[in-house]
C-alpha positions as CSV (number, residue, x, y, z in Angstrom):
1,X,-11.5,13.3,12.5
2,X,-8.3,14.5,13.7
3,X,-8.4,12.0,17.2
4,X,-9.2,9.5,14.7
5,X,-6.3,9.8,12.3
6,X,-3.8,10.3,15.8
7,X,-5.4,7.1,17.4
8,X,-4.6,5.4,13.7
9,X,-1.4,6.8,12.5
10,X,0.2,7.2,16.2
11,X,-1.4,4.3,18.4
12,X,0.3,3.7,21.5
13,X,1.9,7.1,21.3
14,X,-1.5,8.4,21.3
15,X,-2.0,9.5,24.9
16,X,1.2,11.1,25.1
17,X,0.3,12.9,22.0
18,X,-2.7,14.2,23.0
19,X,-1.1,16.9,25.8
20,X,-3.2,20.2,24.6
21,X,-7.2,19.5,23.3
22,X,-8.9,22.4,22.6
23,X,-11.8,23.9,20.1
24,X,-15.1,24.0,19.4
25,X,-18.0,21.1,18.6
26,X,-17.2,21.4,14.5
27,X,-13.6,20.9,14.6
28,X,-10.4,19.8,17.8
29,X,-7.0,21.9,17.5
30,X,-4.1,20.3,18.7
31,X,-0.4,21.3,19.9
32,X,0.8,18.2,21.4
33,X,4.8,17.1,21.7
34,X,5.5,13.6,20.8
35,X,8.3,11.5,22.4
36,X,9.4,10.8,26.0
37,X,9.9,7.2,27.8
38,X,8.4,4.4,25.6
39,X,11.6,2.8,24.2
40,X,10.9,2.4,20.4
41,X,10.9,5.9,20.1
42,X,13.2,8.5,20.6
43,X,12.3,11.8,18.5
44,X,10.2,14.4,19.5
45,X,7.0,15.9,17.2
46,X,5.0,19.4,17.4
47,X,1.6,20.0,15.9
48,X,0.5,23.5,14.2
49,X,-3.0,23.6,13.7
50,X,-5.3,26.2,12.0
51,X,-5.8,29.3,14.8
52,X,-3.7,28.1,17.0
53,X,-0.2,28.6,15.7
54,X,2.5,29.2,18.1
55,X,6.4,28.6,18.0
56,X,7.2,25.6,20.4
57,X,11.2,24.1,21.7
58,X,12.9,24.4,18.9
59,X,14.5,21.3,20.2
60,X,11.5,19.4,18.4
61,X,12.8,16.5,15.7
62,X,9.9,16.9,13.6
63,X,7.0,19.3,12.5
64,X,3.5,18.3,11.5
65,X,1.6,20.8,10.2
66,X,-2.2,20.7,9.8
67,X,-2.8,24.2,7.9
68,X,-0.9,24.0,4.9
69,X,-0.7,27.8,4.9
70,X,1.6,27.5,8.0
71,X,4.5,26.2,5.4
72,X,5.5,29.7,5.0
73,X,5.9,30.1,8.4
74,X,7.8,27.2,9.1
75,X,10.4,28.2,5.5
76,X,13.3,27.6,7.7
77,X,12.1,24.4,8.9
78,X,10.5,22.9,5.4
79,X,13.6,20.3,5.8
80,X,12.0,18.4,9.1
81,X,8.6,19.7,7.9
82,X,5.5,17.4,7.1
83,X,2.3,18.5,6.0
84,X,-0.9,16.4,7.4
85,X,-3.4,19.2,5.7
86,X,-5.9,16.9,3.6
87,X,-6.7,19.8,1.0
88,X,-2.8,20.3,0.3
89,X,-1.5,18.4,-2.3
90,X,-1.8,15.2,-4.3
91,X,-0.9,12.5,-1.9
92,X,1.6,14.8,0.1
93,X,-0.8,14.2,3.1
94,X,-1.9,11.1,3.4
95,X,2.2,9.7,2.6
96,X,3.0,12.1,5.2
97,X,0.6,10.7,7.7
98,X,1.2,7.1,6.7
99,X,5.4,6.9,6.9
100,X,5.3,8.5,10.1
101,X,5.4,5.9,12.8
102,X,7.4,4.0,11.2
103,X,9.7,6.9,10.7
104,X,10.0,7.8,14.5
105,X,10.1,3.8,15.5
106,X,13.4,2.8,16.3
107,X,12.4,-0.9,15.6
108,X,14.3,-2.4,13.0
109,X,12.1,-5.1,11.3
110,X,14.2,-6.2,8.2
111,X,15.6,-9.8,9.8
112,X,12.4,-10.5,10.5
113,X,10.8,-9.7,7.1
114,X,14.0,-11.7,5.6
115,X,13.1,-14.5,8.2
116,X,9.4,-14.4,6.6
117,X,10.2,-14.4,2.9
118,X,12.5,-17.5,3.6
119,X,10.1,-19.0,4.9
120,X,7.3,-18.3,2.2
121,X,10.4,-19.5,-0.3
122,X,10.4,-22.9,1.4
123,X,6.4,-23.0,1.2
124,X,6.7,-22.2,-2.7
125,X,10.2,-24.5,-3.3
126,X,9.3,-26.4,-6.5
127,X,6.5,-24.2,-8.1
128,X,7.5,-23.0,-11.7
129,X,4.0,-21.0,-12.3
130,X,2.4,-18.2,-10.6
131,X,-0.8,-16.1,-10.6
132,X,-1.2,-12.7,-9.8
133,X,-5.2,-11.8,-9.3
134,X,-6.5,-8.1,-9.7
135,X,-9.2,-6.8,-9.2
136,X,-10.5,-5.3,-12.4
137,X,-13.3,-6.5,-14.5
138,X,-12.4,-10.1,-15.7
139,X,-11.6,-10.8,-12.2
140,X,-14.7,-13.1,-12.3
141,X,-13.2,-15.1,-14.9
142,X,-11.3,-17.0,-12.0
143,X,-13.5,-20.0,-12.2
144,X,-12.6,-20.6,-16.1
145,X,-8.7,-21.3,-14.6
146,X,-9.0,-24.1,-12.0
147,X,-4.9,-24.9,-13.1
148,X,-3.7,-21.5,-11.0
149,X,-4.7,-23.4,-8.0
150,X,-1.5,-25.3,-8.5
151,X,0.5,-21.8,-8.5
152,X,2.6,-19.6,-6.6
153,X,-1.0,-17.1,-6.0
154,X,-0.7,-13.8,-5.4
155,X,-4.0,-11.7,-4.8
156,X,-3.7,-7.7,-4.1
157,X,-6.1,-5.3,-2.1
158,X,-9.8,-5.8,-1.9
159,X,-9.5,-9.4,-3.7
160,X,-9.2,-9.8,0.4
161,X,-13.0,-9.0,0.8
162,X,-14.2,-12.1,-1.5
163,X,-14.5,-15.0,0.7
164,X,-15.7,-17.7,-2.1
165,X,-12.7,-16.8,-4.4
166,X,-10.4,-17.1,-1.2
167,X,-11.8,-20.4,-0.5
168,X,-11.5,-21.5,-3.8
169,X,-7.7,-20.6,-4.3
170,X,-6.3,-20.3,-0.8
171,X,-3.5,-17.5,-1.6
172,X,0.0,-17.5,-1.0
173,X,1.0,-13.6,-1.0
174,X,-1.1,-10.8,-0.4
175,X,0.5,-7.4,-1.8
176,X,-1.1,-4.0,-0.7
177,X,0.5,-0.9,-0.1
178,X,-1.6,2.1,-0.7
179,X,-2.0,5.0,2.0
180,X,-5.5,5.8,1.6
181,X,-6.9,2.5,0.7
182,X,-5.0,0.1,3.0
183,X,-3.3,2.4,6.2
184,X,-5.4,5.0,6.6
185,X,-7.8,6.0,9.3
186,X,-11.1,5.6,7.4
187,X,-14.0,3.2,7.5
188,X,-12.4,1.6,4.3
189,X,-8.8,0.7,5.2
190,X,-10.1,-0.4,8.9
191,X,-13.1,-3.0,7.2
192,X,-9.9,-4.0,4.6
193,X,-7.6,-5.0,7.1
194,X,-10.2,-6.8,9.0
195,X,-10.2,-8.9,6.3
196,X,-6.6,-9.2,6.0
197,X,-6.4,-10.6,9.6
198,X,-9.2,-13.0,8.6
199,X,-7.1,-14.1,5.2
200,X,-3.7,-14.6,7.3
201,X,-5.5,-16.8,10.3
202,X,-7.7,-18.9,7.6
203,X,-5.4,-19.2,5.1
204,X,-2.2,-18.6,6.3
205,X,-1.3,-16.1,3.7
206,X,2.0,-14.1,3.7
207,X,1.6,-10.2,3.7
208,X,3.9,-7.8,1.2
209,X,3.9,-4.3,2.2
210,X,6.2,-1.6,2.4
211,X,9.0,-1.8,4.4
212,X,8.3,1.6,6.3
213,X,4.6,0.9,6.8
214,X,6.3,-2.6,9.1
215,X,6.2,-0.6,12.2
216,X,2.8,0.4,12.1
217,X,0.7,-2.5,11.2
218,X,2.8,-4.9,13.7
219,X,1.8,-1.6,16.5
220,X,-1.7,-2.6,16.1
221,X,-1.8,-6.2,14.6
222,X,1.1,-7.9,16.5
223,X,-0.3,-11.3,15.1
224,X,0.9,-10.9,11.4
225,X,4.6,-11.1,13.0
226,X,5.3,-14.2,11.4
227,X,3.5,-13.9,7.8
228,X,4.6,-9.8,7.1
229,X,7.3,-8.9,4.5
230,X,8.5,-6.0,4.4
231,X,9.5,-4.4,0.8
232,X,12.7,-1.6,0.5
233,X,12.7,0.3,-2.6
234,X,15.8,-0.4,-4.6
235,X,16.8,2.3,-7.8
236,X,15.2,0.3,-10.7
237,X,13.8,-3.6,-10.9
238,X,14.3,-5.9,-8.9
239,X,13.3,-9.2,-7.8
240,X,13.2,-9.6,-3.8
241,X,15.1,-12.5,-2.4
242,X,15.7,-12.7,1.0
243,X,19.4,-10.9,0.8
244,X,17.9,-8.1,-1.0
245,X,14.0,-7.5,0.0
246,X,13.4,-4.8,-2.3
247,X,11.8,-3.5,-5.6
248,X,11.1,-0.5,-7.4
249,X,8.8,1.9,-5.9
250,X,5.8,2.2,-8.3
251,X,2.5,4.2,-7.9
252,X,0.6,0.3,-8.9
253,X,0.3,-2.9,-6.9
254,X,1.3,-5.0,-9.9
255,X,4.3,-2.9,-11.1
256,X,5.4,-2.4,-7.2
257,X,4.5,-5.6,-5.3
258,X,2.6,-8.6,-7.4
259,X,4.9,-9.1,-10.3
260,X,8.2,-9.1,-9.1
261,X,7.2,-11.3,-6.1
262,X,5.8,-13.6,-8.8
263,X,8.9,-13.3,-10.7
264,X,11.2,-14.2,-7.8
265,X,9.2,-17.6,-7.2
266,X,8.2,-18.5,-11.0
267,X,9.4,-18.4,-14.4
268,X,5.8,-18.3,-16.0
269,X,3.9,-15.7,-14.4
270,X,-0.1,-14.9,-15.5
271,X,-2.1,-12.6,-14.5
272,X,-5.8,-12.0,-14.2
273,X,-8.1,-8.5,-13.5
274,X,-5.4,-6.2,-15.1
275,X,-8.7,-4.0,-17.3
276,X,-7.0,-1.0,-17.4
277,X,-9.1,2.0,-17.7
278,X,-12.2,1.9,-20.1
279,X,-12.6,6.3,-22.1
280,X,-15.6,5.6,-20.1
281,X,-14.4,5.4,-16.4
282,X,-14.3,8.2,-14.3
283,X,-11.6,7.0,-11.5
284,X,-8.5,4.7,-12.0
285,X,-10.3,2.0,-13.4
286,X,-13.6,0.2,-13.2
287,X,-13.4,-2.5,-10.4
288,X,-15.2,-6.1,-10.5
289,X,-18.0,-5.7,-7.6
290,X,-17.3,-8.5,-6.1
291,X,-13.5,-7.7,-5.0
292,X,-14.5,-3.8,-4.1
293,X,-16.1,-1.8,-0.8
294,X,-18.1,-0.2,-2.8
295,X,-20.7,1.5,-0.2
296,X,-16.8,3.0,1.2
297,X,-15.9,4.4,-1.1
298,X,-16.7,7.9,-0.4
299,X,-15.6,7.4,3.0
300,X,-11.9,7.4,1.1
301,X,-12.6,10.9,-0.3
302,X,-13.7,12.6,2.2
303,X,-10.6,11.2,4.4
304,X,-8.0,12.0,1.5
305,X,-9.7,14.8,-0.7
306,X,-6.4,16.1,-2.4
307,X,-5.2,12.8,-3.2
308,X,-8.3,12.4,-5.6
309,X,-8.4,16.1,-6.3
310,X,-5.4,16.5,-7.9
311,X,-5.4,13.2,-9.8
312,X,-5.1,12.8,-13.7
313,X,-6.3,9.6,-14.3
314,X,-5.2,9.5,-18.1
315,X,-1.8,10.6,-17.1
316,X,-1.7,7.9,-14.4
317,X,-2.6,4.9,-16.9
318,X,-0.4,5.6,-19.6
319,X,2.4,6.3,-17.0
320,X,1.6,2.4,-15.8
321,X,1.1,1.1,-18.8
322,X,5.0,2.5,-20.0
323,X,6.3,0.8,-16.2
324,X,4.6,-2.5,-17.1
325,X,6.2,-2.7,-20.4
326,X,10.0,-2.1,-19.1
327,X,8.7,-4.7,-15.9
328,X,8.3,-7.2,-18.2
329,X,11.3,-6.3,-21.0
330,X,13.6,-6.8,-17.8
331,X,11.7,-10.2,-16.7
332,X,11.7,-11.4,-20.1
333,X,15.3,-10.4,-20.0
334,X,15.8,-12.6,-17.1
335,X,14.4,-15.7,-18.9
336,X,11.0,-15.1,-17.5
337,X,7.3,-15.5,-19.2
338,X,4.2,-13.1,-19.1
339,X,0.8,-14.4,-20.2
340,X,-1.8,-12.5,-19.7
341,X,-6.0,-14.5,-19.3
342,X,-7.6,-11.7,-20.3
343,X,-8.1,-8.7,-23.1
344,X,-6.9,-4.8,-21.4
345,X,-7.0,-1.6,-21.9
346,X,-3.3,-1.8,-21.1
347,X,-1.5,-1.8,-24.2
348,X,1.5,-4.1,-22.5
349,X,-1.0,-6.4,-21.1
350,X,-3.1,-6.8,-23.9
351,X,0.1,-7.6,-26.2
352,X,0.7,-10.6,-24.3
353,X,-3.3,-12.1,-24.1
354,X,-2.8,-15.6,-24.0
355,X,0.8,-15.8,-24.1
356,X,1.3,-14.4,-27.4
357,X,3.2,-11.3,-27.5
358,X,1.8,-9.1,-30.0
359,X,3.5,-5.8,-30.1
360,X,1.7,-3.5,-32.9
């Protein structure tokens, strides 16, 4: 597992990496240094791992640590610290792991994500409406709205995977950003982006993602050059325009990515597949079976244990249910129109089912 999250998360860097390889059949222990000659690149790395823990050049940039007991070690270091431990904490790994190429790249990709988005902007010049597809339980209801084919559409994460609904709309954006689901190392983020690269050549959809996950999908998938868009995080909303590619950082798609890209192309923005969470689901949210890996899905948590571990799910939908209602008080601010097609959980979606805003 660990040569499969280096090969991932560090690609070309990989053999270079990969300098000490030693343990036994059930698990590899690295210390490898990270750096040299390749020209993107210019800071160095040193690995701890469990049993094999030894001071290394202090000279190195940047310290990835695979026990998380090692932290107390490294105190004096915490600053230029990461911890790539799966049973640490919350999502503390699997960010860690994620914003790491991107960190040490010295590649500077926002003229070219600015270069994108004007382009997508010409593609979209005259469209007033938009559509942003989830993938929650309604999702199915597509068929019932053949007038979003005429919109600005905007699909998110494993929407990618239906091929009958893609042929059917033929997307404009596709938003995804999560570090487990979408750039990880696992069986699931490798068959989702397979189907990204499938969506962009077919379709010619334009990618969202974060701005520091650029580096790392254009490392391995040097063919979504001219369709990726890179997102910064700006303080509080925003809607990205090519001077200012940004928006707030949220832990949803729809808060994050989908709506204010809607919202910077349209004035009447709907959306479909925002459930919300049902008292009786277990996870986030139950997903329509049609837009989900389902048979993967375990594949995620054993990858990224703490990041389901130490998730309260109750906690997460009321927090994203309070962000959706200021999203759309500062779009509605701005002149702009939220209609939701179908009934939620979500208190801020369900107050604007079918364009009327009931607020009880």
């Amino acid at each position: 597992m660990t040569l499969r999250r280096m090969a991932w998360y560090f690609f070309r860097l990989f053999r270079k990496l990969c300098k000490t390889l030693f343990g036994t059949p059930e698990t590899v222990r690295t210390i490898a240094v990270l750096g040299g000659k390749d020209p993107d690149f210019d800071k160095k790395a040193a690995w701890y791992a469990p049993d094999t823990f030894r001071f290394v050049s202090g000279s190195a940039d940047y310290y990835l640590i695979a026990d998380w007991r090692l932290i107390f070690i490294n105190f004096f270091r915490l600053h230029k610290c990461a911890v790539t431990d799966e049973n640490f904490y919350s999502t503390e790994e699997c960010t860690a792991w994620s914003y790491l190429y991107g960190g040490f790249s010295q590649k500077n990709h926002k003229e070219l994500s600015a270069k994108n988005f004007e382009a997508l902007s010409k593609k979209l010049h005259g469209k007033r409406q938009a559509c942003c597809f989830l993938t929650g339980e309604s999702f199915s209801d597509y068929e019932k709205h053949p007038e979003t084919r005429d919109m600005v559409k905007v699909i998110c994460n494993s929407v990618v995977k239906n091929d009958v609904f893609l042929e059917w709309l033929k997307p404009d954006i596709l938003c995804f950003a999560d570090p487990v689901y979408h750039f990880s190392w696992n069986e699931y983020s490798e068959n989702f982006r397979k189907d990204v690269l499938k969506a962009v050549e077919k379709y010619d959809v334009y990618v969202m993602i974060p701005e520091n996950m650029v580096a790392l999908m254009l490392a391995h998938y040097p063919q979504l050059t001219d369709r990726i868009i890179g997102i910064g995080r700006s303080a509080d909303w925003n809607f990205p325009s090519a001077d200012d590619l940004s928006a707030r950082s949220t832990d949803n798609i729809l808060t994050y990515l989908m709506l204010p890209a809607a919202s910077a192309f349209a004035d009447e923005i709907y959306v479909l597949g925002a459930n919300g969470r049902s008292p009786a689901d277990s996870m986030f949210w139950k997903h329509n079976s049609t837009v989900q890996y389902d048979g993967l899905m375990q594949k995620v948590v054993d990858a990224h244990p703490s990041f389901f571990r130490d998730r309260n799910y109750v906690q997460y939908q009321n927090g994203h249910d309070e962000l959706m209602e200021s999203l759309f008080a500062y779009g509605e601010g701005r002149g702009k129109k939220y209609i939701s097609l179908n009934e939620s959980y979500l208190r801020s979606i369900s107050a604007r089912y079918n364009g009327v805003k009931n607020v009880s």
